[in-house]
DRENDO-1510 file (C-alpha; in Angstrom, 1 decimal, always signed):
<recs>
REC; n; res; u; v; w
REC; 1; UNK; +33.6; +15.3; -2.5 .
REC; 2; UNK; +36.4; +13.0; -2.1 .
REC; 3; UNK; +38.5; +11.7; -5.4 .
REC; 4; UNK; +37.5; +7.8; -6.7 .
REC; 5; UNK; +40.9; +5.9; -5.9 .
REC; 6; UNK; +41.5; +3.0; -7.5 .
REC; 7; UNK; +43.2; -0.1; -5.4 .
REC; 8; UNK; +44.9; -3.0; -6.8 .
REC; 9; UNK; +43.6; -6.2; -4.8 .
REC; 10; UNK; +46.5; -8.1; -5.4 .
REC; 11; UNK; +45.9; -12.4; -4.9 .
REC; 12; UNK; +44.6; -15.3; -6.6 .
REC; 13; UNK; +41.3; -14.9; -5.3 .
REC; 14; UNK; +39.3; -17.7; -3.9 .
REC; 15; UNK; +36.4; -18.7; -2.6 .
REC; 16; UNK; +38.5; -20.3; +0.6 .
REC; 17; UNK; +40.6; -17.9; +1.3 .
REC; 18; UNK; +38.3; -15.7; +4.6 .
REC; 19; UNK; +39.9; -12.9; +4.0 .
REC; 20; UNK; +39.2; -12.7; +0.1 .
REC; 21; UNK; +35.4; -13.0; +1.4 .
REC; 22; UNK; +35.7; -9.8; +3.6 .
REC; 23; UNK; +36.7; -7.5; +1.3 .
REC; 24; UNK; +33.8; -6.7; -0.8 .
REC; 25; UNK; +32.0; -5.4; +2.5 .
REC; 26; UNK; +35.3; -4.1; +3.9 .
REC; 27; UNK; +35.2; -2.0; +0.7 .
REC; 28; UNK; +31.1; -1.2; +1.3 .
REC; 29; UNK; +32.2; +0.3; +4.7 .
REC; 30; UNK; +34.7; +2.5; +4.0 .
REC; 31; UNK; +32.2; +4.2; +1.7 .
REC; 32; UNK; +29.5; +4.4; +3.4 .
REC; 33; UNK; +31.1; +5.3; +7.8 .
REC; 34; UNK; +34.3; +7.2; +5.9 .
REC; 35; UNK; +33.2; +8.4; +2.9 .
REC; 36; UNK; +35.9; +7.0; +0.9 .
REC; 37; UNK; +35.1; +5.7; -2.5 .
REC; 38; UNK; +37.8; +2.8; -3.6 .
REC; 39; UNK; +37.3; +1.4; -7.5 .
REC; 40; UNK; +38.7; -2.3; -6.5 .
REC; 41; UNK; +40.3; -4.4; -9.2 .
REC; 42; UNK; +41.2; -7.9; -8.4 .
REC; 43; UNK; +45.0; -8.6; -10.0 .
REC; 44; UNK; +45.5; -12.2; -10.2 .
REC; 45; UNK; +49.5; -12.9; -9.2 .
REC; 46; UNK; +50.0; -13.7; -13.1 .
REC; 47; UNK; +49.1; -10.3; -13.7 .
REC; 48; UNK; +50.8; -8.4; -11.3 .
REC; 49; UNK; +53.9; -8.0; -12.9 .
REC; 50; UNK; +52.4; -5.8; -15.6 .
REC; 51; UNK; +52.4; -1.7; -14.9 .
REC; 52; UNK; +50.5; -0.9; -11.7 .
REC; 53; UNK; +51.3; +2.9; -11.2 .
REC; 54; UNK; +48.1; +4.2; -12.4 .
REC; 55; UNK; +46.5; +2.9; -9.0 .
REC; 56; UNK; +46.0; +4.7; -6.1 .
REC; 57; UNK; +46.9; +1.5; -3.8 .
REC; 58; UNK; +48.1; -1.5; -3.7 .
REC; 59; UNK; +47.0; -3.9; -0.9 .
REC; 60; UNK; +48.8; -7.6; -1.4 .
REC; 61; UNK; +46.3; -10.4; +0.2 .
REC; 62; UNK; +46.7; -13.5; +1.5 .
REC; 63; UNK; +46.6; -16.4; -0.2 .
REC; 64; UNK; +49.8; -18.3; -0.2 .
REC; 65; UNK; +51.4; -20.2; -1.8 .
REC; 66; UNK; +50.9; -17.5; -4.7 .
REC; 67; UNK; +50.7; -18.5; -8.2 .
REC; 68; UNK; +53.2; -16.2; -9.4 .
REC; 69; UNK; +55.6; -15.3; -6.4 .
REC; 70; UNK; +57.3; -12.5; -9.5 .
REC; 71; UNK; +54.3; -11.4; -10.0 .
REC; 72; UNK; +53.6; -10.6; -5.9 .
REC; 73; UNK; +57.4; -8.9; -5.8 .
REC; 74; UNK; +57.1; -7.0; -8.6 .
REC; 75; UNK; +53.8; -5.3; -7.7 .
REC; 76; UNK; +55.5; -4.5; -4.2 .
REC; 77; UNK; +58.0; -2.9; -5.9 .
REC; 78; UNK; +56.3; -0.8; -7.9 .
REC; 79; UNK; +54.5; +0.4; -4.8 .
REC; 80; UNK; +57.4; +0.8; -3.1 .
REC; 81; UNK; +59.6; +2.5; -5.4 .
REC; 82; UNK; +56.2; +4.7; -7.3 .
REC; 83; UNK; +55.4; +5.9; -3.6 .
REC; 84; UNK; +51.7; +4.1; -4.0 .
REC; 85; UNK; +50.0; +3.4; -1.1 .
REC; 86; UNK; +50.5; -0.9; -0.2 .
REC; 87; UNK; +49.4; -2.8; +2.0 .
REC; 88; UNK; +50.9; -6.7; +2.6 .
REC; 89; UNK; +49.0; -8.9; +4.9 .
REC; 90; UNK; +49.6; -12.3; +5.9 .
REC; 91; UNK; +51.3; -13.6; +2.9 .
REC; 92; UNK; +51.6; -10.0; +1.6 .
REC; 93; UNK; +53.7; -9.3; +4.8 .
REC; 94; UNK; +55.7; -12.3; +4.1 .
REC; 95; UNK; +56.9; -11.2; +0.9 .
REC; 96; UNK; +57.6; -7.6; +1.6 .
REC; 97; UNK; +60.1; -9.2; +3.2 .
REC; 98; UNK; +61.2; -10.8; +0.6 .
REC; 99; UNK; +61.1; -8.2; -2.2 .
REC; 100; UNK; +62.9; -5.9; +0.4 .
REC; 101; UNK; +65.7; -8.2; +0.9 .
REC; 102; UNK; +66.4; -9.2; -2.8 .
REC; 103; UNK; +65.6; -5.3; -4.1 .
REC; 104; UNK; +67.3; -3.2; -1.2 .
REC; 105; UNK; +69.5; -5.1; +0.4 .
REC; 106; UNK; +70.9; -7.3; -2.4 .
REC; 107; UNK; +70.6; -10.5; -1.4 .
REC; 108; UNK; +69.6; -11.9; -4.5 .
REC; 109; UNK; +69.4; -15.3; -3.7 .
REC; 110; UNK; +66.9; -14.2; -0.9 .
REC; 111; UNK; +63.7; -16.8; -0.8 .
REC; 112; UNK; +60.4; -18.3; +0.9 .
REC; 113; UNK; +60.3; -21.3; +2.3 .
REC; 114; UNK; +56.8; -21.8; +1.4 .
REC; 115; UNK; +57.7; -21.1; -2.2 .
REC; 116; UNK; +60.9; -22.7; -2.2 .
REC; 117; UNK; +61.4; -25.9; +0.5 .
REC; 118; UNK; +65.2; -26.5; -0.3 .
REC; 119; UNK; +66.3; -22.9; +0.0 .
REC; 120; UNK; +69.4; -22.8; +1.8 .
REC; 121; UNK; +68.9; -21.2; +5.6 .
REC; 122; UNK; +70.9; -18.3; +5.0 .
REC; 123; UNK; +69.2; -17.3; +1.9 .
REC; 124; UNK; +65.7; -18.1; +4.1 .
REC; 125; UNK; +64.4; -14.9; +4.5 .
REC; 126; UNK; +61.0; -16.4; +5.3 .
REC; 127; UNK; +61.0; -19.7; +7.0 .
REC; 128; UNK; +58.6; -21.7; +8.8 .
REC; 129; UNK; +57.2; -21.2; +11.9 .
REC; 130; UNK; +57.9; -23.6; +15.2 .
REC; 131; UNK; +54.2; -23.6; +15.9 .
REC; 132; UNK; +51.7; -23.1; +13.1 .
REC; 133; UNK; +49.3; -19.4; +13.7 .
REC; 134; UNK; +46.5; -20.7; +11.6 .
REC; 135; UNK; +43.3; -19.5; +13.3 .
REC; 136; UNK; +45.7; -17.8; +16.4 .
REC; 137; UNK; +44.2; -15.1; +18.1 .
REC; 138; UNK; +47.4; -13.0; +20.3 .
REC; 139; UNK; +48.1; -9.3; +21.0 .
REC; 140; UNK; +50.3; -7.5; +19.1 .
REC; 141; UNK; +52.5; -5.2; +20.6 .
REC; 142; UNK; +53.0; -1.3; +18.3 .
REC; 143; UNK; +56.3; +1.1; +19.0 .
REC; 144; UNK; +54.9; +4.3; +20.1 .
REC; 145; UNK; +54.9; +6.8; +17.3 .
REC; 146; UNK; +55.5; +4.4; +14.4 .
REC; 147; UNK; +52.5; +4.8; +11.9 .
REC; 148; UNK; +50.9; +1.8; +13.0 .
REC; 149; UNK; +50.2; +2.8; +16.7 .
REC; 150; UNK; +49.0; +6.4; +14.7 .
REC; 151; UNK; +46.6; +4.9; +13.0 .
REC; 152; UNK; +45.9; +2.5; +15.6 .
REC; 153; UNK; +45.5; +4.9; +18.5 .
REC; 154; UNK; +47.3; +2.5; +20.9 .
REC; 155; UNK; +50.1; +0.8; +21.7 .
REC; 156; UNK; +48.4; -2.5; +22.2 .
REC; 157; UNK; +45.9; -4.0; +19.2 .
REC; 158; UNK; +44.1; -7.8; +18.9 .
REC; 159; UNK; +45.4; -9.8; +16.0 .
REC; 160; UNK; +44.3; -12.8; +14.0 .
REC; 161; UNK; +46.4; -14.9; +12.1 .
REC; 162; UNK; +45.9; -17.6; +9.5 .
REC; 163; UNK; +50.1; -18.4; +8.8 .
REC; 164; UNK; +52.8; -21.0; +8.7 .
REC; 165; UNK; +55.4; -18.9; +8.1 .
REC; 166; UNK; +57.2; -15.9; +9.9 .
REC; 167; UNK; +60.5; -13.7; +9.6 .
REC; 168; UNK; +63.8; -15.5; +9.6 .
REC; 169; UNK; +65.4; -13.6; +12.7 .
REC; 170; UNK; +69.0; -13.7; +11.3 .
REC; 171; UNK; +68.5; -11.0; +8.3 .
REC; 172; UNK; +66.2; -8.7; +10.9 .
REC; 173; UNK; +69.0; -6.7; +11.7 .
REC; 174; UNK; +69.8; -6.2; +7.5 .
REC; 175; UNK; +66.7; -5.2; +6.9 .
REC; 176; UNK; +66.4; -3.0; +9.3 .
REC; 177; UNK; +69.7; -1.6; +8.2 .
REC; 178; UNK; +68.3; -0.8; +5.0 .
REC; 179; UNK; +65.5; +0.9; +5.9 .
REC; 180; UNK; +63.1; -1.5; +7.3 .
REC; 181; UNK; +61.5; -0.8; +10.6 .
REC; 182; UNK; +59.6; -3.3; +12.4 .
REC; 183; UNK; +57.1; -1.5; +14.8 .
REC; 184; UNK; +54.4; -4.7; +16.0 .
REC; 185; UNK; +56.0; -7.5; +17.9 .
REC; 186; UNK; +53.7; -10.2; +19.8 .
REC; 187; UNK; +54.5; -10.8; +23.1 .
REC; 188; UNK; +57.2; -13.0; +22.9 .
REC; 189; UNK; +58.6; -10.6; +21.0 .
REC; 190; UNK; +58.4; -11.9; +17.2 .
REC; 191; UNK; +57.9; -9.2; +14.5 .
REC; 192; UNK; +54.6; -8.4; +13.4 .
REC; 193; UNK; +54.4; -5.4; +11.9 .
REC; 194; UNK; +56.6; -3.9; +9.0 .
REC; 195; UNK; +56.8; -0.1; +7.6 .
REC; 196; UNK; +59.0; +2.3; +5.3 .
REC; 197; UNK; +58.8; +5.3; +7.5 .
REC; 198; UNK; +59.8; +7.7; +4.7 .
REC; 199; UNK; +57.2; +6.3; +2.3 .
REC; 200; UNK; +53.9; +7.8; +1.8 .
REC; 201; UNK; +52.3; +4.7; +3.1 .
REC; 202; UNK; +53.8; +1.0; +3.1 .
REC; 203; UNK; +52.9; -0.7; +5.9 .
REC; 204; UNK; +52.5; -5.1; +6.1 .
REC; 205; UNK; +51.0; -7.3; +9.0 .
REC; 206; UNK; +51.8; -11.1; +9.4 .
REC; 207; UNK; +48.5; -10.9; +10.9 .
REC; 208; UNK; +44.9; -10.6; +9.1 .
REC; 209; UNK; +43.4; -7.1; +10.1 .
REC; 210; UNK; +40.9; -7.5; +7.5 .
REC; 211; UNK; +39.4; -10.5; +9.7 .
REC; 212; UNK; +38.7; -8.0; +12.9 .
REC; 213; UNK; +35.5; -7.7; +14.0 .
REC; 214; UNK; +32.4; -8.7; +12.2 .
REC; 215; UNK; +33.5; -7.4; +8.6 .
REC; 216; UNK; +30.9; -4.3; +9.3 .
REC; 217; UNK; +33.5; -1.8; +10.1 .
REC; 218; UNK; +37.4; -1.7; +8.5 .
REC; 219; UNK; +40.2; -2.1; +10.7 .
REC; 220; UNK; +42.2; +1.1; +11.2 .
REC; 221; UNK; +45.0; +0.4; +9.1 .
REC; 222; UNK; +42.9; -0.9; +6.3 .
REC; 223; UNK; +41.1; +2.5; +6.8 .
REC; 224; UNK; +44.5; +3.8; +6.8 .
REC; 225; UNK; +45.3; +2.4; +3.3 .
REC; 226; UNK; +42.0; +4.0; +1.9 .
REC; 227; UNK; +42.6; +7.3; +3.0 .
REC; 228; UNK; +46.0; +7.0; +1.4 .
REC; 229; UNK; +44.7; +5.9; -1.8 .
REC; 230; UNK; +42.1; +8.8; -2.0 .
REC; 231; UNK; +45.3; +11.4; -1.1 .
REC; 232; UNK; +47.3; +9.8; -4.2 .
REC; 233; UNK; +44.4; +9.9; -6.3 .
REC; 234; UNK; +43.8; +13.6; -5.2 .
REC; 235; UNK; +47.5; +14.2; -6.1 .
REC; 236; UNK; +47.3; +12.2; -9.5 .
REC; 237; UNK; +44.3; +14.2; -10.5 .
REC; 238; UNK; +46.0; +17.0; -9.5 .
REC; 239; UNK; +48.6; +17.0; -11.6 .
REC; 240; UNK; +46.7; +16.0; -15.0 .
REC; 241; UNK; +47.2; +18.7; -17.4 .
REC; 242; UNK; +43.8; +21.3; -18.0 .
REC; 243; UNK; +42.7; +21.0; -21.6 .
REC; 244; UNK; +43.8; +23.6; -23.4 .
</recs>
């Protein structure tokens, strides 16, 4: 019998948002075709910045603009640094970015030009995009061996976006000098797809995997996620002292 993991839905959820919609059967399918059995607790942005380590995983939604842009980076964070399970998508993505660059690579003045209009360009980590993705359907190209195309099972994968905003290209190359590696690109090129390597599982898509398919079956890296969180809570459990 596989461990109850416990996930922090992190977004001020809403009615409008598509994606917040999916979830709840997203959730029912994992369950029921994997077996896996996630306790989901919805964590406004406000409330992100409180302690999030006893979850099992983390998965930052869309959403954006979010209500509490500290709230969003500080729950990264803690998954990054605690070694929880996360998942960013869409805006989630967008700010891993973020977090990474004012956290790792110390560029403190590091912002979102959603969040913040009149941030200087080379503080933009986040910037707008030429041509707006909202309801964009494109291929997304995965680096063979990265965890992505692992959990993928291909080197190729469908994506659906609902974004204005994308990676600024001039602090790539710092991010990836920190640690970063960026292992989905679209066609043109464009990064897509974000992971730690040496983590046990951090992983953010500008695109929505959670709107793939019918919302019947999860997407393999929201799969991915789940399994993770189940393994953490197996570990957590783990190493709760026996009663005496």
């Amino acid at each position: 019998m596989n461990d109850i993991a416990r996930i922090a839905l992190v977004g001020d959820r809403s009615p409008a948002v598509r994606s917040h919609a999916r979830i709840p059967a997203l959730l029912e399918a994992l369950r029921v075709r994997d077996g896996l059995d996630l306790d989901a607790y919805w964590i406004p942005t406000e409330d992100a910045g409180t302690d999030l380590t006893g979850f099992d995983a983390i998965w930052v939604l869309p959403g954006s603009p979010y209500r509490s842009e500290s709230g969003v980076l500080a729950a990264i964070r803690s998954a990054r640094e605690g070694g929880i399970p996360f998942l960013g998508t869409c805006g989630g993505f967008q700010h891993t970015l973020l977090e990474f660059a004012r956290h790792v690579c110390g560029l403190a003045r590091a912002g979102h030009a959603e969040n913040d209009p009149h941030v200087a360009d080379e503080d933009a980590v986040v910037i707008p995009l030429a041509c707006s993705l909202v309801g964009h359907e494109g291929t997304v190209r995965v680096t063979p061996g990265s965890r992505a195309a692992r959990l993928l099972g291909a080197e190729r994968t469908p994506a659906r976006y609902h974004c204005n905003y994308a990676p600024n290209p001039r602090h790539l190359d710092l991010l990836r000098e920190h640690g970063l590696t960026f292992s989905g690109t679209d066609e043109s090129g464009e990064v897509r797809i974000a992971e730690l390597p040496d983590h046990p599982f951090f992983l953010a898509t500008l695109y929505q995997p959670e709107l793939d398919g019918d919302g019947t079956r999860a997407h393999p890296l929201i799969a991915g996620l789940a399994t993770a969180a189940v393994e953490h809570a197996g570990t957590r459990i783990t190493a709760v002292p026996a009663p005496a």
